[in-house]
C-alpha positions in Angstrom: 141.9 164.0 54.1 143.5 160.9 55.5 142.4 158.7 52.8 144.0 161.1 50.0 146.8 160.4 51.9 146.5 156.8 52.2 145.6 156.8 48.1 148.9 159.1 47.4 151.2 157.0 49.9 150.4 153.7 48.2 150.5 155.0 44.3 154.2 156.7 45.4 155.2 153.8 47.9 156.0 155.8 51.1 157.3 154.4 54.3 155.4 154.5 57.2 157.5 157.5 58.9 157.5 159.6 55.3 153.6 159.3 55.8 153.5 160.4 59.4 156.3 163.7 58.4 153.8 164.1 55.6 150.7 164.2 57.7 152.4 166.7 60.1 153.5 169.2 57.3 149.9 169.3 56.2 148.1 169.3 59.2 150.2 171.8 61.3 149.7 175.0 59.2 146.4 174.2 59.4 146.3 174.2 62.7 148.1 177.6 62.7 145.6 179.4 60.4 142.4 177.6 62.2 143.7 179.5 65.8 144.5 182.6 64.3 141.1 183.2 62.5 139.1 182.2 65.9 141.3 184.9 67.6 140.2 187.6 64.6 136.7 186.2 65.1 137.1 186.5 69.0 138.1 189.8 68.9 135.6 191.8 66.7 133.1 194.0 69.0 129.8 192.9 69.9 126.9 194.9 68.3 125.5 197.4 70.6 122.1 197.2 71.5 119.8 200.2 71.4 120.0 201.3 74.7 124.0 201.5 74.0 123.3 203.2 70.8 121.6 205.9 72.4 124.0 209.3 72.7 124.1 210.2 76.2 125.4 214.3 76.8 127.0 215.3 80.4 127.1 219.3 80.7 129.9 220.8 82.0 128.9 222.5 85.6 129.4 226.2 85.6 132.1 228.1 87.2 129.9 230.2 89.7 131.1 234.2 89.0 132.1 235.4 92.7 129.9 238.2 94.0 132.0 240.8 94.7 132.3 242.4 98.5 133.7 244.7 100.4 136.6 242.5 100.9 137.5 243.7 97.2 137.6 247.5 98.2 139.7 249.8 100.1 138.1 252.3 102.1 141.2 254.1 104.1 143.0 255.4 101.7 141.9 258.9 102.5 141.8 258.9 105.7 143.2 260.6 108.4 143.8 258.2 111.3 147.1 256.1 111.5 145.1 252.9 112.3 141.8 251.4 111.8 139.7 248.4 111.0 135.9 247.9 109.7 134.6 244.8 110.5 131.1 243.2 110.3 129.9 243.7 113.4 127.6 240.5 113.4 130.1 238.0 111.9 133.3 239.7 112.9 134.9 239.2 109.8 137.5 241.8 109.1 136.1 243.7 106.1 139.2 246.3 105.8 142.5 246.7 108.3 145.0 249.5 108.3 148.1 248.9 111.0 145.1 246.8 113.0 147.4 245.2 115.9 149.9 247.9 116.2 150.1 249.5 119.8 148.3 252.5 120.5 146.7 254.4 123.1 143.1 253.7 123.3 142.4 257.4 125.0 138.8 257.9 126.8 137.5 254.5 124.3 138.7 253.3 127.5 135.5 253.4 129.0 133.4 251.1 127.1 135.7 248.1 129.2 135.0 250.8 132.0 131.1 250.4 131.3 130.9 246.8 130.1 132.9 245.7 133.8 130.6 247.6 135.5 127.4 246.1 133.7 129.0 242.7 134.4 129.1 243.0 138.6 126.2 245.4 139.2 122.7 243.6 139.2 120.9 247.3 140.5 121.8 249.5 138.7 119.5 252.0 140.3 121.2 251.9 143.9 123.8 254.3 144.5 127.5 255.9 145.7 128.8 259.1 147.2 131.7 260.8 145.0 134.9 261.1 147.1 136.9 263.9 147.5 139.9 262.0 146.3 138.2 261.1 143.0 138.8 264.7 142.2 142.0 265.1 143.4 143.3 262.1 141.6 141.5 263.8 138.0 142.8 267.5 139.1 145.5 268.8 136.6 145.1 265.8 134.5 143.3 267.5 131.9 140.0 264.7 132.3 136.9 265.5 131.0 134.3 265.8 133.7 130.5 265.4 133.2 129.9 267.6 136.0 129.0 265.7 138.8 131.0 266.9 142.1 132.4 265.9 145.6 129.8 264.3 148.0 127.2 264.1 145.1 125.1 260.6 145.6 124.2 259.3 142.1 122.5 256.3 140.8 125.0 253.7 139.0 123.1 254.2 135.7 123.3 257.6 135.7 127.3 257.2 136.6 127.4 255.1 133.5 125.8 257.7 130.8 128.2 259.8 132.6 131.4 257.4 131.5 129.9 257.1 128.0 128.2 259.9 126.8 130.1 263.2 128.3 132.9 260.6 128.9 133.2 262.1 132.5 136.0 260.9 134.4 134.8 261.3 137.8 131.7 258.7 136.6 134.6 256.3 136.0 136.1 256.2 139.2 133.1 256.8 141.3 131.8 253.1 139.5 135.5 251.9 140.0 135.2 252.6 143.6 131.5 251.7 144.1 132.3 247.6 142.3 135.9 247.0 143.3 137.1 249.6 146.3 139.8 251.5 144.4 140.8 252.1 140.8 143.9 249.7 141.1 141.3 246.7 142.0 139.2 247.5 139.3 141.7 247.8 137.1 142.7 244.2 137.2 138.5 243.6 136.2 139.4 245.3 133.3 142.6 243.6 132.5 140.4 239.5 133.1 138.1 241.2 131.1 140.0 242.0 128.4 142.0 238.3 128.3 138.7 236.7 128.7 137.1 238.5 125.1 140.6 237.7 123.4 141.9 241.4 123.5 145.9 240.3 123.1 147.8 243.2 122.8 145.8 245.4 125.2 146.9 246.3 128.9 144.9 249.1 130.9 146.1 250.8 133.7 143.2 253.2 134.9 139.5 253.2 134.1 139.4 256.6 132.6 142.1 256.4 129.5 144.7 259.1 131.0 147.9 258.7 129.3 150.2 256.4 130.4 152.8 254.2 128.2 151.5 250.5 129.5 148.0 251.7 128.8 147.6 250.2 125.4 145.3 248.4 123.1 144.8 248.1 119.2 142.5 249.4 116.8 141.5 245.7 116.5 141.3 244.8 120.0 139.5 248.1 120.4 136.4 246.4 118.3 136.5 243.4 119.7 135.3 245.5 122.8 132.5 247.8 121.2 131.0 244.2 119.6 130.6 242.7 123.3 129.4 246.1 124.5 126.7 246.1 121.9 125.6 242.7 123.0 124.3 244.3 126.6 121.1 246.1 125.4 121.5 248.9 128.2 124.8 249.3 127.5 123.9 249.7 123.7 121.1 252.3 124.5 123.0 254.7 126.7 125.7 254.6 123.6 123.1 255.6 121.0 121.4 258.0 123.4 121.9 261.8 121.7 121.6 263.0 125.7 120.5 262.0 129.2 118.9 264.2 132.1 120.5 263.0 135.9 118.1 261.9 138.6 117.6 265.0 141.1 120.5 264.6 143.9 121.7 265.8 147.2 123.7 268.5 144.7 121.9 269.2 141.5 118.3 268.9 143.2 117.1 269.3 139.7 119.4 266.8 137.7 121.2 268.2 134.7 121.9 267.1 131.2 124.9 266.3 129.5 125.3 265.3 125.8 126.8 262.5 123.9 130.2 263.7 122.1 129.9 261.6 119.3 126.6 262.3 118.5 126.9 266.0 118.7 130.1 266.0 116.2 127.7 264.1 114.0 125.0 267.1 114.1 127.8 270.0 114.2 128.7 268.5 110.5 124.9 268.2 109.8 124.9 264.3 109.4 122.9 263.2 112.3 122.6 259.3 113.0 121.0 257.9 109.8 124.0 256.1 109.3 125.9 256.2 112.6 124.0 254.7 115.9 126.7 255.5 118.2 129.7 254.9 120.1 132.6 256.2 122.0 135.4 259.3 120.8 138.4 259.6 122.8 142.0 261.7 123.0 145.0 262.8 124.3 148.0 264.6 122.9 149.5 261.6 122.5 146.9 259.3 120.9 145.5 261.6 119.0 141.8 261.3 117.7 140.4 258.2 118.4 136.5 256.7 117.7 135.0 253.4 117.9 131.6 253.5 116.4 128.7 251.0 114.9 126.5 251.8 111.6 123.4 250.0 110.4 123.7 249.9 106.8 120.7 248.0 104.8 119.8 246.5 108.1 123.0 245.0 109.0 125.8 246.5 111.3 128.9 247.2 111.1 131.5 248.5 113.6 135.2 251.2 112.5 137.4 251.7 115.4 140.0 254.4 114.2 143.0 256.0 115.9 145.8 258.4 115.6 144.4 260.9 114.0 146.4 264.1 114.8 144.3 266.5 115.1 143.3 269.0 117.8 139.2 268.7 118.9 140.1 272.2 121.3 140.6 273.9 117.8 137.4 272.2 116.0 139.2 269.3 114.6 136.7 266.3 114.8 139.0 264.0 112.0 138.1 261.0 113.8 134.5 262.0 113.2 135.5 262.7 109.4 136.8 259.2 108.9 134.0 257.3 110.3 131.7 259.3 107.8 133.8 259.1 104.9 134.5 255.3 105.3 130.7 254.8 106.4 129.5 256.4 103.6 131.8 254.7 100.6 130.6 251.6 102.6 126.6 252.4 102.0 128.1 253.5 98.4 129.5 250.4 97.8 127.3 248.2 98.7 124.5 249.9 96.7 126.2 249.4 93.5 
C-alpha cells in the first residue's frame, strides 16, 4: 500500500505532511474495522463437544403425601367428661387435648402417686404394718371407700397396695402413709417431690387418699404424666391390670378375702372386658365428678386417656367416665384401622 501511495504522491506532487494526513485517513478506518471483526470472531461460541451435546434430565423429587394420624382426628366430641387428654403412652406425644391443664380435682386417681411413692421407698414389700385406730377415725364420715381391712389388722405392704389400687381403699392408703413416712402430712410432702420431680406443674396434693379439698389439685395432663411413670414399675403395672386379688390370711381375716378392681368390673358390667382396656385407676367425689386414668394396647402399641369431670353419679349406676374411655378407645382402634 505504501508504494501506491508513494506512486500517487509523486504523479499529484504532495508535500510531505499531505502524505502523512493521507496515510492516516486510510490506515485508521482500517484499523477500526480490523478490531471490530476480531471482537465478532472472539465472540462466537465454541463448538460443543459430544459429551456437552449430550441432553442430561434432572427429575423433580416428589412431594412425599403425609400419612395421616390421629393428630388429624378429634375423638372428644361426644364425650361426657369436662377434661381429657389421649396421649401415646410410649412417646408421650399428645395425640388429642380437651381443657388439658385446667385445675381439677384428681379424686381417688390420687392413689397411683399414693402407690408409685410407696414403690419408690419400700424394698420388701412382703414385710408388714398394723392398721391404727386413728386411720379409721381420720376416714370416718368422710365418705372414703374402704377395701375392708380393719383396726389392728397386720397386712403385707403388697397386699396394702392392691388395696390402694384396685378397691381404691382408703385405709390401705394411710396404713402405707404411716408405715414409709410416720404420718400422712410427711408423706404427703413425698407426694408433692414426687410430683415436681416427673414435671407434674399444676398439681398440689394434700392427702394420700383423694378426699376433697380445694388445694388438692392436678390436671387431666399432669394426671398422665403419672399413670406413664406408674406403668414403668412392672409390679405396680400388674396389680393395675389385675381383675382381683385374694389377701394373705391375717391376725383378722385368718382366711384372706378378695376385693375387685373398680375399673375392671365397670368394664365387664358393660360386657366389654379388657381386650382393649389393660387397666387403671377411676376416682370421684361430688365435686370432681367421674374421673379415670386408663392405658389400652391397640395393635401392640399403648396408649394412655385420663378424663375428668364427668358429672355423673356412680351410687345411681352412672359409670360415664367408663363410657368415655370406651368410646374414645374404640374410635381410636377405628381409626387407626382405616
Amino acid at each position: 500500500m505504501h508504494w501506491v501511495i508513494m506512486f500517487f504522491m509523486k504523479k499529484i506532487k504532495l508535500k510531505p505532511a499531505a502524505y502523512l494526513l493521507l496515510l492516516l485517513i486510510i490506515l485508521i478506518p482500517l484499523i477500526i474495522i480490523g478490531i471490530a471483526l476480531k471482537s465478532c470472531g472472539n465472540s462466537e461460541e465454541p463448538v460443543p463437544t459430544e459429551e456437552e451435546t449430550t441432553e442430561t434430565t434432572v427429575e423433580a423429587t416428589p412431594t412425599p403425601t403425609p400419612t395421616p394420624t390421629p393428630w388429624d382426628t378429634n375423638f372428644f366430641t361426644n364425650i361426657n367428661s369436662s377434661n381429657a387428654i389421649l396421649i401415646d403412652a410410649e412417646t408421650g406425644d399428645t395425640i388429642n387435648e380437651l381443657l388439658p391443664d385446667t385445675r381439677m380435682y384428681p379424686a381417688s386417681m390420687t392413689k397411683m402417686m399414693t402407690a408409685l411413692v410407696v414403690f419408690d421407698n419400700v424394698t420388701d414389700l412382703d414385710s408388714t404394718t398394723t392398721l391404727d385406730q386413728h386411720i379409721f377415725d381420720d376416714l370416718f364420715g368422710n365418705d372414703a371407700s374402704s377395701a375392708g381391712f380393719e383396726n389392728g389388722e397386720t397386712v403385707s405392704i403388697r397386699d396394702l397396695l392392691y388395696g390402694c389400687m384396685l378397691p381404691s381403699g382408703a385405709e390401705c392408703c394411710l396404713g402405707l402413709a404411716d408405715y414409709v413416712a410416720g404420718s400422712e402430712a410427711e408423706f404427703v410432702e413425698l407426694m408433692n417431690e414426687k410430683a415436681a420431680e416427673l414435671g407434674m406443674i399444676n398439681t398440689h396434693f394434700t392427702n394420700c387418699t383423694g378426699l376433697q379439698d380445694e388445694q388438692h389439685f392436678s390436671t387431666v395432663r399432669d394426671m398422665s404424666i403419672l399413670l406413664r411413670a406408674l406403668l414403668q414399675k412392672p409390679i405396680l403395672r400388674t396389680i393395675i391390670t389385675s381383675p382381683s386379688y385374694t389377701v394373705s390370711p391375717t391376725n383378722m381375716h385368718p382366711e384372706g378375702f378378695t376385693f375387685y378392681n373398680t375399673l375392671i368390673n365397670g368394664l365387664n358390667n358393660r360386657g366389654y372386658g379388657t381386650d382393649l382396656i389393660r387397666g387403671g385407676k377411676t376416682g370421684y367425689t361430688a365435686a370432681a365428678g367421674q374421673c379415670l386414668a386408663s392405658f389400652a394396647v391397640i395393635n401392640g402399641h399403648e396408649y394412655i386417656l385420663v378424663t375428668a369431670g364427668a358429672m355423673g353419679d356412680p351410687y345411681n349406676g352412672d359409670a360415664l367416665h367408663i363410657d368415655d374411655a370406651i368410646m374414645v378407645y374404640q374410635s381410636l382402634q377405628d381409626y387407626l384401622m382405616i
